[in-house]
C-alpha positions in Angstrom: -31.4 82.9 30.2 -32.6 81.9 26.9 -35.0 79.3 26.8 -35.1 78.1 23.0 -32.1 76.0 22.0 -30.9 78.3 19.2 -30.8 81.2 21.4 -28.6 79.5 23.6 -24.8 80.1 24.4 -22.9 77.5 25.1 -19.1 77.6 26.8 -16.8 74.8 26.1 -13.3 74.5 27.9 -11.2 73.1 26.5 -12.6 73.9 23.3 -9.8 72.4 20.9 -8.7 69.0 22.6 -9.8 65.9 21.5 -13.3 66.2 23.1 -13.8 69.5 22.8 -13.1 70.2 19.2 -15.8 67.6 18.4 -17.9 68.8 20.6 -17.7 72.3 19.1 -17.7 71.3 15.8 -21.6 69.1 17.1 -23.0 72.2 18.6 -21.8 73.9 15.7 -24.3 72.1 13.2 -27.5 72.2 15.4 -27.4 75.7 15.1 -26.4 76.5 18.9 -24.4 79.6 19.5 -20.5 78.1 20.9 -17.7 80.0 22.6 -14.6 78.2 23.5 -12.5 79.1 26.2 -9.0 77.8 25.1 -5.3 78.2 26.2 -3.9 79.2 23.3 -6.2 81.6 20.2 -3.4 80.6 17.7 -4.0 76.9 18.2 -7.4 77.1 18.6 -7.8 79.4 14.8 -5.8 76.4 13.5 -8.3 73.7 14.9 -11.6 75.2 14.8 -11.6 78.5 12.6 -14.4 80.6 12.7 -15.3 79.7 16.3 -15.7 82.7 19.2 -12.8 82.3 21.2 -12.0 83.3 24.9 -8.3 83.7 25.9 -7.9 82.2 29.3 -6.2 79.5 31.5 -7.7 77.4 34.0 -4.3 77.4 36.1 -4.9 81.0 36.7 -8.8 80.9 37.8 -8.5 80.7 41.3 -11.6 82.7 42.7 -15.0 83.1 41.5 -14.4 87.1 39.9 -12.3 85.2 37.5 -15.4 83.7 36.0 -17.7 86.7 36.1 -16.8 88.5 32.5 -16.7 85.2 31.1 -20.0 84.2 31.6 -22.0 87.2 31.2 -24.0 85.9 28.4 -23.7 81.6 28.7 -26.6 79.5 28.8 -24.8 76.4 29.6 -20.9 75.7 30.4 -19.7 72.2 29.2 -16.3 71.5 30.8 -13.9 69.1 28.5 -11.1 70.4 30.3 -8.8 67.9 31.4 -4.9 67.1 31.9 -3.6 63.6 32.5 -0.5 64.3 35.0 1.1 67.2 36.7 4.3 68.3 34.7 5.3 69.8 31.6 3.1 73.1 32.2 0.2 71.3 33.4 -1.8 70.9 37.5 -4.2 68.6 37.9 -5.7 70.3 41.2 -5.8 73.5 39.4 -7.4 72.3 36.1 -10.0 69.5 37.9 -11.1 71.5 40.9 -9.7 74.9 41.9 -11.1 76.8 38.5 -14.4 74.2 38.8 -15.2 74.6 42.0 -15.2 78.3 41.7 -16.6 78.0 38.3 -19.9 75.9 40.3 -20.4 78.8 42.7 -21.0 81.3 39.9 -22.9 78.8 37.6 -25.2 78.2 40.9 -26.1 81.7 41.1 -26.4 82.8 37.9 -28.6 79.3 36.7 -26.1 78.3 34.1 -26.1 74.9 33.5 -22.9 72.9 33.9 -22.0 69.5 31.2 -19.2 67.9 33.2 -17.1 65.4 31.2 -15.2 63.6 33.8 -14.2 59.7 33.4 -14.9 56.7 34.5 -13.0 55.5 38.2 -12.8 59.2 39.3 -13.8 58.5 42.6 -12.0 59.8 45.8 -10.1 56.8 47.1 -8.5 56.5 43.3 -5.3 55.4 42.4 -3.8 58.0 40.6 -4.3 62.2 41.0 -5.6 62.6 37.7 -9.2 60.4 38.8 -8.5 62.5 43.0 -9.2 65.5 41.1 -11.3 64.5 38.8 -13.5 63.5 41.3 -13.0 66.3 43.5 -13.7 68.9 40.3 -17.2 66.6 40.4 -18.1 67.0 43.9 -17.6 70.6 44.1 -20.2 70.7 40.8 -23.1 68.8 42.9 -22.8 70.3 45.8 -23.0 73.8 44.4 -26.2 72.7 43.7 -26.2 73.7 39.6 -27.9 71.5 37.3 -25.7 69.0 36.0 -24.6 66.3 34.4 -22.0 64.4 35.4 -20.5 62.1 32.0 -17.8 59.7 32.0 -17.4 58.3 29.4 -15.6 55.3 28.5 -12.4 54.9 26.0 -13.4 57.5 23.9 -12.8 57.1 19.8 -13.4 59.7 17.3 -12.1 60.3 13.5 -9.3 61.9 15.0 -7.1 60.8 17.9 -5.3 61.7 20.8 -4.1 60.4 24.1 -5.9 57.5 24.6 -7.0 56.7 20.9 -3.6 57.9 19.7 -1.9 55.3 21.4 -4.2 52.8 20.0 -3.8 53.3 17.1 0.7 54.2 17.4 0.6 50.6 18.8 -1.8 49.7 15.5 0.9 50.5 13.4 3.7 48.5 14.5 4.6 46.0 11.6 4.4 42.2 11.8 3.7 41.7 15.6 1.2 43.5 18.1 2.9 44.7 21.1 0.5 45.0 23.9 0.6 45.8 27.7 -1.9 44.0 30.1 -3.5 42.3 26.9 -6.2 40.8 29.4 -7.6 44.5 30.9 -11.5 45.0 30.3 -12.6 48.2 27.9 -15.7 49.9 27.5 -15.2 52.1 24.3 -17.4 55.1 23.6 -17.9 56.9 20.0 -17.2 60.5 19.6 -20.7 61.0 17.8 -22.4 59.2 20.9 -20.6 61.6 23.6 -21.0 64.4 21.8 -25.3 63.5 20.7 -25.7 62.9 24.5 -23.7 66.8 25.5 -26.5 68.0 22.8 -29.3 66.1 24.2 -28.3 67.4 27.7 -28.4 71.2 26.3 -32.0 70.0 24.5 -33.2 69.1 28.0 -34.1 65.7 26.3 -31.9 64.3 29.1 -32.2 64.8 32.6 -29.6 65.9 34.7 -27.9 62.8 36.5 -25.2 61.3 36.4 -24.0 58.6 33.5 -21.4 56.1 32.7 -21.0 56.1 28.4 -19.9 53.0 27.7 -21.4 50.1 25.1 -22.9 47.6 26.8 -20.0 44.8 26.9 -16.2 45.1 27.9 -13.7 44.2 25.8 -10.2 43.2 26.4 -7.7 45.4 25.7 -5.8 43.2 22.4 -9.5 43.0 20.6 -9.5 46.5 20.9 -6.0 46.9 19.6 -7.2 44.6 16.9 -10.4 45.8 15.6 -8.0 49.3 15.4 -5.5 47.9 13.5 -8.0 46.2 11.3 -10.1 49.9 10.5 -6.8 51.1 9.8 -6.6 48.6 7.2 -3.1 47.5 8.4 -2.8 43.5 7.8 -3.1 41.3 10.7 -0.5 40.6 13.3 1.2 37.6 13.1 1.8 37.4 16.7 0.7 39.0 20.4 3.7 39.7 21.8 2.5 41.0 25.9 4.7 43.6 27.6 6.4 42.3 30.8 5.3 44.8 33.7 9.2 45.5 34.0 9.0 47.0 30.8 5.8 48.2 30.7 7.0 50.5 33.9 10.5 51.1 32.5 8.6 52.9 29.5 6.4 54.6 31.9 8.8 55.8 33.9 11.0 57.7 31.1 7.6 59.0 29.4 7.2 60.7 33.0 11.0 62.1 33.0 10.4 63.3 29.4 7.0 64.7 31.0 9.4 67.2 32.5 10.5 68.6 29.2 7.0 69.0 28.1 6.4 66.0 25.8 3.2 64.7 27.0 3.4 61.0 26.3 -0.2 58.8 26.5 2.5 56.3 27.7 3.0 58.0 31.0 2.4 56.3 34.7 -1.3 57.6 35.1 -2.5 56.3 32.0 -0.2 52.9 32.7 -2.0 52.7 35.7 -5.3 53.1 34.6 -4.7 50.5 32.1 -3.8 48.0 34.9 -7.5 49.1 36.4 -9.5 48.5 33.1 -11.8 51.1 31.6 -15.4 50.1 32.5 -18.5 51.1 33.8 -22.0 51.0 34.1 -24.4 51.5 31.3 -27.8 51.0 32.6 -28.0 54.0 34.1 -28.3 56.1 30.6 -29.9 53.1 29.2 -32.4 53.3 31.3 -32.4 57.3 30.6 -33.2 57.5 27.6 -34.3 53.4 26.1 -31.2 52.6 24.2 -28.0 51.9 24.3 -24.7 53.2 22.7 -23.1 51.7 20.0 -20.4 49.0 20.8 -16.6 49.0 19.3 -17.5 47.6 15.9 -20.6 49.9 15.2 -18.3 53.2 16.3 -15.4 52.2 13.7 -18.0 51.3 11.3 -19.3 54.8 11.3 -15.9 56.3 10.9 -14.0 56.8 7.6 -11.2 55.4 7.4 -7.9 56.6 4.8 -4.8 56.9 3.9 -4.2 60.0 6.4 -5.3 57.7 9.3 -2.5 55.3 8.6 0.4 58.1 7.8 -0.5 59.3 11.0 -0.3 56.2 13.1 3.0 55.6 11.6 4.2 59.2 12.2 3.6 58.4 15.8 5.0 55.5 15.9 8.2 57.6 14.4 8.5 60.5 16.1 9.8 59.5 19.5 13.0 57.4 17.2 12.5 61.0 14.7 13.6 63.1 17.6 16.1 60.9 19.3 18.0 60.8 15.9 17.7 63.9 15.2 19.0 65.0 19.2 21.8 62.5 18.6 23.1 63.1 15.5 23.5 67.2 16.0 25.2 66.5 19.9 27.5 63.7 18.2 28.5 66.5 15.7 29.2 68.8 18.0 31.5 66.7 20.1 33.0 65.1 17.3 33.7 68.7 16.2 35.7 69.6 19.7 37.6 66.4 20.0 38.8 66.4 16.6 39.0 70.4 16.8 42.5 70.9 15.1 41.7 68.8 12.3 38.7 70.5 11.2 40.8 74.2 11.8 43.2 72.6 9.4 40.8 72.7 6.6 40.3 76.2 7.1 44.1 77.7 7.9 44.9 75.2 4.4 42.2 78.5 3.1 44.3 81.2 4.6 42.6 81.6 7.7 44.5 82.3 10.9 44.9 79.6 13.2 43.3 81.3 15.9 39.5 82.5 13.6 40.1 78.9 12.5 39.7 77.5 16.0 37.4 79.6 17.2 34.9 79.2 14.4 35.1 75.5 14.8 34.4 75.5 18.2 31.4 78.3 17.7 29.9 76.1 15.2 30.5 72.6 17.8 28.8 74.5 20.5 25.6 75.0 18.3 25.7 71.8 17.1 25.2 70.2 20.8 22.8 73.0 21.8 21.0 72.4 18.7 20.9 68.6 19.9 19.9 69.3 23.8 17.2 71.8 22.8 15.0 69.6 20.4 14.4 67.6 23.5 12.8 70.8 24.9 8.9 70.3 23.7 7.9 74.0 23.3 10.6 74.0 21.1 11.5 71.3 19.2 9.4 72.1 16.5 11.0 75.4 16.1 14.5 73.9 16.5 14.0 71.4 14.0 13.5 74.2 11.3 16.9 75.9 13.2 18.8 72.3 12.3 17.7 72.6 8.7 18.7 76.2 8.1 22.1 75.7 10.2 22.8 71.8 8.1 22.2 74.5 4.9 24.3 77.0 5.8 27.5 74.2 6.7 26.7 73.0 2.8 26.7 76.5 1.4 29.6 77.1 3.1 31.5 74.0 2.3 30.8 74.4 -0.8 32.3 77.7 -1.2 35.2 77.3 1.3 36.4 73.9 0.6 34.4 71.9 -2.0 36.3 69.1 -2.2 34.5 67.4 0.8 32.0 66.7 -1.5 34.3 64.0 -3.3 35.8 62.7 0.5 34.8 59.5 0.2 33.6 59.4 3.6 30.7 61.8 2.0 30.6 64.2 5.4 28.7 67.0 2.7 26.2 64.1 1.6 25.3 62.9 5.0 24.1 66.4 6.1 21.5 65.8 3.5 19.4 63.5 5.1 19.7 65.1 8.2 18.3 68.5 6.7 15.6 66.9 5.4 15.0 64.7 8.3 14.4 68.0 10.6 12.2 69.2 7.9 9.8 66.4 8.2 9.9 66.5 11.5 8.8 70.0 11.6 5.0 69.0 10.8 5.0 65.7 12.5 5.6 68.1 15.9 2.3 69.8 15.7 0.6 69.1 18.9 -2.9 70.0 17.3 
């Protein structure tokens, strides 16, 4: 194993998520040598080009030969792997402990050190899976015996966002008033450039192995933290707090984990509810203790981050897309029923052309059928964002086709021609705002 930092590989899974992009990115500049081990190579050229990928899923690593190739030449493993509920393609048992705990066995023998980014409350009698297996994935690590450290840090915030710090900032953007659930609940933020300084220090060895809470040094509750966002996003002031009943609050929980099914994976799902409800805090004396100082608190972390234009497109595009995509799903299955129930009306437009009554018909009711599987499969994740450039090409074709067949709809006063416009280029700005990375 190499000794001097520089000559040191270092694995990160998860290598394009939130954490681990930035933690890439980190290593990246000191000079250490970085593989990521990531789900996708297409996504992870897009996020972090350059980078040494490995092409694996954690789902499938279910003994330790799985590992073996993988690790031939690392130095150090640091896992950012996570997912935040089962459904919508993703296990928690298989992600948190079945690949770890087989990934600790080889790690053990082989003397690679293992950087474990877990999170605060994953303790065995937790509430919710996601912390079970978190902290299962943890005790498999220490009692492999590998040198480790265990870090969970706090609500994490970075330049970019996701999950947690995407919601923050979704509910940022709301206009006039502040929406907030469980205003009161206590939160211990974390900056991205503080989580990702310790992972380095760790790989430095100018941190011993241990476990550590990374959190500032005082809680918050959860509107100041919605506050301070809004405020670095240089959105104006709410005039008004308005709480979330718990009704609602689970009502919206509760259809984020039904849409869960279809693969959109909403931070507004039951886990992270729940862990909401619990608070996100823990202990920093530990790592103060460590290393003699203490992490910066929420208004040093978005003091240190730029913040532009960009920031607040995307907060709003977030804000959007949920509506975006329910318009969008409405307005092509409306379409399509409207074009069965009002089938020989439309067919007379085309037999007034010289079609037969029968290709008349049956073209209408071709085209309906698309229309309503165009509008059911946007609400298909993995494929929305394909769909949505299938609704623009098929909303071009109608006008083209209009136009040649029967152009006066485009003086109907009704405007059925103009309307498709805005619905073409609705799907084509949805098309970007469906990137998951």
């Amino acid at each position: 194993m190499a000794t001097n930092l520089n000559e040191k590989t270092v694995l990160v899974l998860g290598a394009y998520g939130f954490i681990g992009a930035a933690v890439v990115r980190a290593l990246g500049a000191d000079g250490i040598r970085v593989k990521g081990l990531v789900r996708s190579l297409k996504t992870a050229g897009r996020v972090l080009p350059g980078i040494e990928f490995v092409s694996a899923d954690l789902r499938d690593f279910e003994s330790t030969s799985d590992w073996l190739a993988i690790l031939e030449d690392v130095d150090v493993v640091v896992n950012c792997a996570g997912a935040l509920q089962d459904g919508g393609g993703d296990d928690l048992r298989a992600v948190h402990f079945t690949a770890i705990a087989t990934l600790a066995q080889v790690c053990a023998g082989r003397g690679i050190a293992v950087v474990q980014v877990s999170a605060i409350g994953a303790e065995p009698d937790a509430s919710t899976d996601f912390m079970r297996t978190k902290a299962e994935g943890d005790a498999a690590l220490r009692a492999s015996g590998v040198t480790l450290w265990c870090l969970k840090p706090g609500l994490v915030i970075g330049q970019s966002d996701y999950g947690g710090t995407a919601l923050l900032r979704m509910l940022a953007a709301v206009p006039f008033v502040q929406p907030v659930a469980y205003p009161e609940t206590p939160v211990q933020c974390v900056g991205m450039k503080d989580l990702c300084a310790v992972i380095a220090a760790a790989i430095r060895g100018d941190l011993a192995p241990g476990e550590y809470d990374l959190v500032e040094d005082t809680s918050h509750p959860l509107s100041q933290v919605l506050s301070t966002t809004r405020r670095w996003l240089g959105f104006p002031p709410a005039r008004r707090t308005i709480p979330m009943p718990p009704l609602l609050t689970n009502a919206v929980a509760g259809l984020a984990d039904l849409l869960g099914h279809l693969g959109w994976r909403s931070p507004l799902r039951s886990t992270a509810m729940a862990i909401m409800t619990q608070g996100v805090t823990g202990d920093a004396e530990p790592y103060r203790r460590a290393t003699g100082r203490s992490l910066a608190g929420l208004e040093e972390i978005y003091n240190r981050l730029d913040s532009a234009r960009e920031h607040r497109l995307t907060a709003r595009m977030t804000l959007l897309m949920p509506i975006v995509v329910g318009v969008l799903s409405l307005f092509w299955l409306l379409s399509g029923v409207f074009g069965l129930t009002g089938l020989s009306q439309a067919a007379e437009l085309l037999t007034n052309r010289g079609w037969s009554a029968g290709v008349a018909g049956s073209s209408v009711m071709f085209w309906s059928l698309v229309d309503i599987a165009l509008g059911l499969a946007i609400l298909w994740r993995p494929w929305a964002a394909r769909i949505c450039l299938a609704q623009a090409a098929i909303a071009a074709f109608y006008l083209v086709a209009a136009t040649l067949l029967v152009p006066e709809l485009w003086l109907d006063p009704l405007g059925p021609l103009v309307k498709v416009l805005p619905a073409l280029m609705l799907s084509l700005i949805a098309r970007p705002m469906l990137e998951s990375r």
